[in-house]
The first five atom37 places (N, CA, C, CB, O) and aatype in JSON, in Angstrom:
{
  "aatype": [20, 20, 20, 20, 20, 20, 20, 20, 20, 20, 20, 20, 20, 20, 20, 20, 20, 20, 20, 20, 20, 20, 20, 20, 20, 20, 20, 20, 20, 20, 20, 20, 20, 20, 20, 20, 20, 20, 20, 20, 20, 20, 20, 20, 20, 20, 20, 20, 20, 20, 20, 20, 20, 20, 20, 20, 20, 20, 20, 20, 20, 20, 20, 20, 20, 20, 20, 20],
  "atom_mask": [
    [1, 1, 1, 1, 1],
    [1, 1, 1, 1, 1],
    [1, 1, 1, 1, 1],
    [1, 1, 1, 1, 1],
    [1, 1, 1, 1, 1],
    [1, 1, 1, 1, 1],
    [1, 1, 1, 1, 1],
    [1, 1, 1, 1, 1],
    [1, 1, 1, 1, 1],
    [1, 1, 1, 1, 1],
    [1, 1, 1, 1, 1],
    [1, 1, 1, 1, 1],
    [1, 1, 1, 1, 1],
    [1, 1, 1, 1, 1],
    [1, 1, 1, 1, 1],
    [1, 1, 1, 1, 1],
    [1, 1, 1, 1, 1],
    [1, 1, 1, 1, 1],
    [1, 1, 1, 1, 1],
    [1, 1, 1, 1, 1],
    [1, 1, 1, 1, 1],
    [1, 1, 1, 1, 1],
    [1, 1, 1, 1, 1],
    [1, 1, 1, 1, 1],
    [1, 1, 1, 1, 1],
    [1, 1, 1, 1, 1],
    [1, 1, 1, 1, 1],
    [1, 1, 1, 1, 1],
    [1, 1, 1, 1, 1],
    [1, 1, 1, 1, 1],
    [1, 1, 1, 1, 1],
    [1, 1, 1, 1, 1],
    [1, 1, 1, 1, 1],
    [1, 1, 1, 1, 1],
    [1, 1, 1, 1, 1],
    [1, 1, 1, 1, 1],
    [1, 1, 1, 1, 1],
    [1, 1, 1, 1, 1],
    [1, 1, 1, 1, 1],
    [1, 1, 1, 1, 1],
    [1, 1, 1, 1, 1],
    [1, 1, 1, 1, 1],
    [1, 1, 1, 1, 1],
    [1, 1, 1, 1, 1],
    [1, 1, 1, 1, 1],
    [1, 1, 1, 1, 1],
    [1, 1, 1, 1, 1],
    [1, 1, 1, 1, 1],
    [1, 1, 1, 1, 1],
    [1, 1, 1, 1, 1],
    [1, 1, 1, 1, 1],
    [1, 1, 1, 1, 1],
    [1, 1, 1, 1, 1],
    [1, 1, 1, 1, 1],
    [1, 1, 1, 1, 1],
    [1, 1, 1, 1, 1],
    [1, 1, 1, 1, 1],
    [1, 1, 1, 1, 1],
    [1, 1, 1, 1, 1],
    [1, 1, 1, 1, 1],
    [1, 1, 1, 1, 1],
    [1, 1, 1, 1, 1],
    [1, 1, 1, 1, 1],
    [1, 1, 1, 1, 1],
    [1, 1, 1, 1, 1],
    [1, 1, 1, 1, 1],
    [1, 1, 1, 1, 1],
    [1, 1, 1, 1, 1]
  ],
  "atom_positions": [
    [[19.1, 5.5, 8.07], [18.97, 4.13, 8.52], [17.54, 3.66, 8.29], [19.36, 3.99, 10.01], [16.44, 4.11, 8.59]],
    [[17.83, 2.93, 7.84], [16.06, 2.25, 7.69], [15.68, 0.54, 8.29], [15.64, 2.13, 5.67], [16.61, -0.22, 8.54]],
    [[14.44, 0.16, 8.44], [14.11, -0.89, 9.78], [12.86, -1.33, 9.31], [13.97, -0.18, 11.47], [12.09, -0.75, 8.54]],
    [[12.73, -2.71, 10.01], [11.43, -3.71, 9.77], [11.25, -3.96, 10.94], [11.51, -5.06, 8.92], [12.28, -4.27, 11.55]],
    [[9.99, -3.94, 11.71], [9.83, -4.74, 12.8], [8.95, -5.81, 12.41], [9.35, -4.01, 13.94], [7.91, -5.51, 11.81]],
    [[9.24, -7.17, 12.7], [8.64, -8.55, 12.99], [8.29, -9.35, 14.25], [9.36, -9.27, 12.47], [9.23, -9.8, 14.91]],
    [[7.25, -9.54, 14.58], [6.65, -10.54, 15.51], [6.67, -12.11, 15.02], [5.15, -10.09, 15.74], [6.57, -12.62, 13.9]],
    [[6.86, -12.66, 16.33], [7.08, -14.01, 16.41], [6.07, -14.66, 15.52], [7.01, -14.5, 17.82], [6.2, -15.19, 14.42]],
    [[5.07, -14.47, 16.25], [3.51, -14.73, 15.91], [3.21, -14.67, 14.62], [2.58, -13.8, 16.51], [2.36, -15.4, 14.12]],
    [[4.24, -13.35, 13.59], [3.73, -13.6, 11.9], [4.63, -14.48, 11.18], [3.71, -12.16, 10.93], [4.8, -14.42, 9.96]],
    [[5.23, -15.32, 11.99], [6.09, -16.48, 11.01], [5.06, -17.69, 10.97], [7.8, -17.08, 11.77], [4.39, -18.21, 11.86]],
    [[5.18, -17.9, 9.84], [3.71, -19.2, 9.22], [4.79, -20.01, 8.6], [2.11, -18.59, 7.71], [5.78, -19.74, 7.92]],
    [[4.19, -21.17, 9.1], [4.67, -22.66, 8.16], [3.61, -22.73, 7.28], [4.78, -24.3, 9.04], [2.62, -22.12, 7.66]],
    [[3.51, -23.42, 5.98], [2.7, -23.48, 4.75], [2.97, -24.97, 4.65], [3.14, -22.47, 3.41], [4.12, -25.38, 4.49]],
    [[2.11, -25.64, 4.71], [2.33, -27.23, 4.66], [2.56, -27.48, 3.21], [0.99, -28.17, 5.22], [3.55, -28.02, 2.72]],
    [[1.29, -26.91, 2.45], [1.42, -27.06, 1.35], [2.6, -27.07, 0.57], [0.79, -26.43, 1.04], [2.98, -28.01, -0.13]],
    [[3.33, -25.67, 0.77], [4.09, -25.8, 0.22], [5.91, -25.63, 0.85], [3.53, -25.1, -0.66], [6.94, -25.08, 0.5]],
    [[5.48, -26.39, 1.83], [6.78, -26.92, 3.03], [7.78, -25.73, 2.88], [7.75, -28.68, 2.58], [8.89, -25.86, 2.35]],
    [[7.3, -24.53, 3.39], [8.14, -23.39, 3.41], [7.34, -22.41, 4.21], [8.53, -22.87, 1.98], [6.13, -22.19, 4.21]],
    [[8.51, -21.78, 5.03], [8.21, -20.56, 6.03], [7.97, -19.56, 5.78], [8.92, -20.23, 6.74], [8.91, -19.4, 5.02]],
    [[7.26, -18.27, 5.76], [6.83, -17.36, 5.46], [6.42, -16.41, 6.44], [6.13, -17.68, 4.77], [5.73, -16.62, 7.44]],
    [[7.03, -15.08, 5.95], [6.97, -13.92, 6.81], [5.68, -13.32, 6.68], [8.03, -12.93, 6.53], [5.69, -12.61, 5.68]],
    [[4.41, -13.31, 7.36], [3.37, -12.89, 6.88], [3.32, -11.33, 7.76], [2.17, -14.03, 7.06], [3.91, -11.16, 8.82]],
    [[2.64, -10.46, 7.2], [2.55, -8.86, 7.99], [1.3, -8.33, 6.78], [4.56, -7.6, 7.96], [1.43, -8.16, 5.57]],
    [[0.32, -8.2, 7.5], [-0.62, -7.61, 6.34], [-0.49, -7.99, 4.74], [-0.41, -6.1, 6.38], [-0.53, -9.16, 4.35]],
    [[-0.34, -6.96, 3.95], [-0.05, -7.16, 2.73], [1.24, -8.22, 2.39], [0.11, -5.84, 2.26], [1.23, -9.04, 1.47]],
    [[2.05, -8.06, 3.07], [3.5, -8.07, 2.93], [3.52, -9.88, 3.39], [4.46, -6.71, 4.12], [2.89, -10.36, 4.34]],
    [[4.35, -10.57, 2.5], [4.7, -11.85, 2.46], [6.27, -12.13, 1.79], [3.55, -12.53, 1.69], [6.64, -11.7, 0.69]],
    [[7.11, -12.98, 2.76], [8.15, -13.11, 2.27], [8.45, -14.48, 2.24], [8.98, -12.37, 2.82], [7.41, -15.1, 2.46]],
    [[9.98, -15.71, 1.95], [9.46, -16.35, 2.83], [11.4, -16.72, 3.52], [8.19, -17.72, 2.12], [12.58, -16.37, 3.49]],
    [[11.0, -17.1, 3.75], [12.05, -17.51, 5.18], [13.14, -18.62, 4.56], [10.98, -18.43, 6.76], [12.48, -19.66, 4.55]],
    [[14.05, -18.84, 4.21], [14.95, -19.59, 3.74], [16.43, -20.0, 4.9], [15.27, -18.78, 2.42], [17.04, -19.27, 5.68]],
    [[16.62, -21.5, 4.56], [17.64, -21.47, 5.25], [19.14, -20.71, 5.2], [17.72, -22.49, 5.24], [19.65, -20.37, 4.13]],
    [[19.56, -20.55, 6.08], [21.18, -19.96, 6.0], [21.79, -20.82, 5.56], [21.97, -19.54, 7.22], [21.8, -20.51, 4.37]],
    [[22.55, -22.09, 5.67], [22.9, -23.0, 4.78], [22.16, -24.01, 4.27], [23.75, -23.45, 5.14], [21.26, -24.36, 5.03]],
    [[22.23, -24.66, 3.16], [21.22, -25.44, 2.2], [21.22, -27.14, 3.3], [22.1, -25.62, 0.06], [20.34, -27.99, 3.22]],
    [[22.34, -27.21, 4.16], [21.53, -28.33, 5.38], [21.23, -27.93, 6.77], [22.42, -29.64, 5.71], [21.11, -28.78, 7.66]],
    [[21.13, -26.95, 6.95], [20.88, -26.54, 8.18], [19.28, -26.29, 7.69], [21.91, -25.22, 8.81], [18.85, -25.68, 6.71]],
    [[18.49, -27.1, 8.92], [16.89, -26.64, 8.9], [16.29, -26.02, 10.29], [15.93, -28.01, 8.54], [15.15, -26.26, 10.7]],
    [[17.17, -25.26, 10.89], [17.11, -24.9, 11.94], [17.32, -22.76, 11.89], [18.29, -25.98, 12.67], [16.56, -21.83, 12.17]],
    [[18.35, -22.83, 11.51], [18.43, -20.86, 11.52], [17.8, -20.51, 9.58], [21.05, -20.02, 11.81], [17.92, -21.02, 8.47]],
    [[17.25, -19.54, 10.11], [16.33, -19.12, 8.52], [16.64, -17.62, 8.36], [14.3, -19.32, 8.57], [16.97, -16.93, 9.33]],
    [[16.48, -17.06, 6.88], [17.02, -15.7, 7.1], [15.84, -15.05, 6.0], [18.92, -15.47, 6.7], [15.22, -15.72, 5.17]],
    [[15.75, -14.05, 6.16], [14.91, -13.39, 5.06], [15.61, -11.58, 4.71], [13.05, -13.37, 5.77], [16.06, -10.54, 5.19]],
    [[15.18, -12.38, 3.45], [16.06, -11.12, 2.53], [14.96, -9.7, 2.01], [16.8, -12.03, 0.75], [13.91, -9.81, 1.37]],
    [[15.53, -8.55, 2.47], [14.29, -7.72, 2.08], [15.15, -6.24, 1.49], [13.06, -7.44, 3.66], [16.16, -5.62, 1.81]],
    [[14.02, -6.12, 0.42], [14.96, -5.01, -0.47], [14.39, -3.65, 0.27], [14.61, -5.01, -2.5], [13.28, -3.46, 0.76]],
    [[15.72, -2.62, 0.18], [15.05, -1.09, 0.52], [13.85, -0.76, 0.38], [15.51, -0.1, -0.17], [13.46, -0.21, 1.4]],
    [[12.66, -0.88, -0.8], [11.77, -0.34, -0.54], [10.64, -0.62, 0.33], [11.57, -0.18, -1.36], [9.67, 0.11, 0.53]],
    [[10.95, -2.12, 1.0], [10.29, -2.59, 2.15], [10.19, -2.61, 3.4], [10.31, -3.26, 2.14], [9.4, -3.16, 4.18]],
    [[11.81, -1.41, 3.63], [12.21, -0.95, 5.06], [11.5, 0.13, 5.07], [13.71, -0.67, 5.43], [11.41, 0.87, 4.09]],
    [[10.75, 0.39, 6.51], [10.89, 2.18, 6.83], [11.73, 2.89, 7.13], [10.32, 2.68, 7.67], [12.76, 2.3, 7.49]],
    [[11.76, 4.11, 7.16], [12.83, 5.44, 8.08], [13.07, 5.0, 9.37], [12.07, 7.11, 8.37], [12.45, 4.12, 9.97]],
    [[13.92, 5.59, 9.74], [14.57, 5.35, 10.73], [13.55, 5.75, 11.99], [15.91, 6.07, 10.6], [13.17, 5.08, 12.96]],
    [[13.26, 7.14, 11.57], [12.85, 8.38, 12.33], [11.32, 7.68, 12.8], [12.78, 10.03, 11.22], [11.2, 7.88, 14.01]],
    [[10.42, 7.1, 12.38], [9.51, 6.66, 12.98], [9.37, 5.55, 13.62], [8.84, 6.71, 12.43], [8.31, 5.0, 13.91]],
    [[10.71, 5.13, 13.91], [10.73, 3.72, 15.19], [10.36, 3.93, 16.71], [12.33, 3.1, 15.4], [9.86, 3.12, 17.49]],
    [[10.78, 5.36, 16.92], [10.03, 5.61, 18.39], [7.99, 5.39, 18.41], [10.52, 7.62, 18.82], [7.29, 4.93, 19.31]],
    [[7.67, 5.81, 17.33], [6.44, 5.93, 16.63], [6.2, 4.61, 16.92], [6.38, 6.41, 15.11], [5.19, 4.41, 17.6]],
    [[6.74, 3.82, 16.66], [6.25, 1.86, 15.89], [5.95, 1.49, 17.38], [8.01, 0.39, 14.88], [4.89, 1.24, 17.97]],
    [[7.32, 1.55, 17.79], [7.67, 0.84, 19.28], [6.99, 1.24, 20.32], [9.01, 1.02, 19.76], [7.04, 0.61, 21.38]],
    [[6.26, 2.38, 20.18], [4.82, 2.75, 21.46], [4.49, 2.23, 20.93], [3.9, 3.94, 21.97], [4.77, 1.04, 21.06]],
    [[3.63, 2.66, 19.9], [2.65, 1.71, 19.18], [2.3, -0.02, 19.62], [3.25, 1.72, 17.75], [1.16, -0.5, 19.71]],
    [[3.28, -0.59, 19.8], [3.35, -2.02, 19.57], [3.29, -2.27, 21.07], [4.71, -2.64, 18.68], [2.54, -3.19, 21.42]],
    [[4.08, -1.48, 22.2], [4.31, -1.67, 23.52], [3.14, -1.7, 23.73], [5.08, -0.84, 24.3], [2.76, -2.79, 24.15]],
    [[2.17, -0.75, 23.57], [0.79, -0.21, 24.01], [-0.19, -1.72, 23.91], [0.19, 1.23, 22.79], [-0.75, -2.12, 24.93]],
    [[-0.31, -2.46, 22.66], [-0.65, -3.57, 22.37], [-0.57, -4.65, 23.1], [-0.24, -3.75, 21.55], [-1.59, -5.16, 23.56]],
    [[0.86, -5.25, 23.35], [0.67, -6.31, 24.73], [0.69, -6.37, 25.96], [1.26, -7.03, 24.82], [0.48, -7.45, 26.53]]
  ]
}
């Protein structure tokens, strides 16, 4: 099984170029609607090599708890 964790906080609007974007360090995606008139639910598409293992989510999730 493999996993992404995302925070609220790294979703960016881009005025410039009137589109949402998943920002995380290096890593930029961007956020598209689920249907072409709905501007309300957004989905982002991410290929296998951008997920981690499964096995280090206990790892992430201290990690991140510890933080706020």
């Amino acid at each position: 099984m493999l996993y992404r964790i995302f925070k609220k906080d790294e979703i960016h609007y881009i005025h410039k170029e009137r589109k949402y974007f998943m920002k995380q360090n290096e890593f930029k995606k961007q956020l598209v609607p689920m249907n072409p008139d709905n501007q309300v639910n957004y989905k982002l598409t991410l290929n296998l090599k951008e997920l981690k293992e499964i096995a280090n989510l206990i790892k992430e999730l201290e990690r991140i708890l510890e933080l706020d």
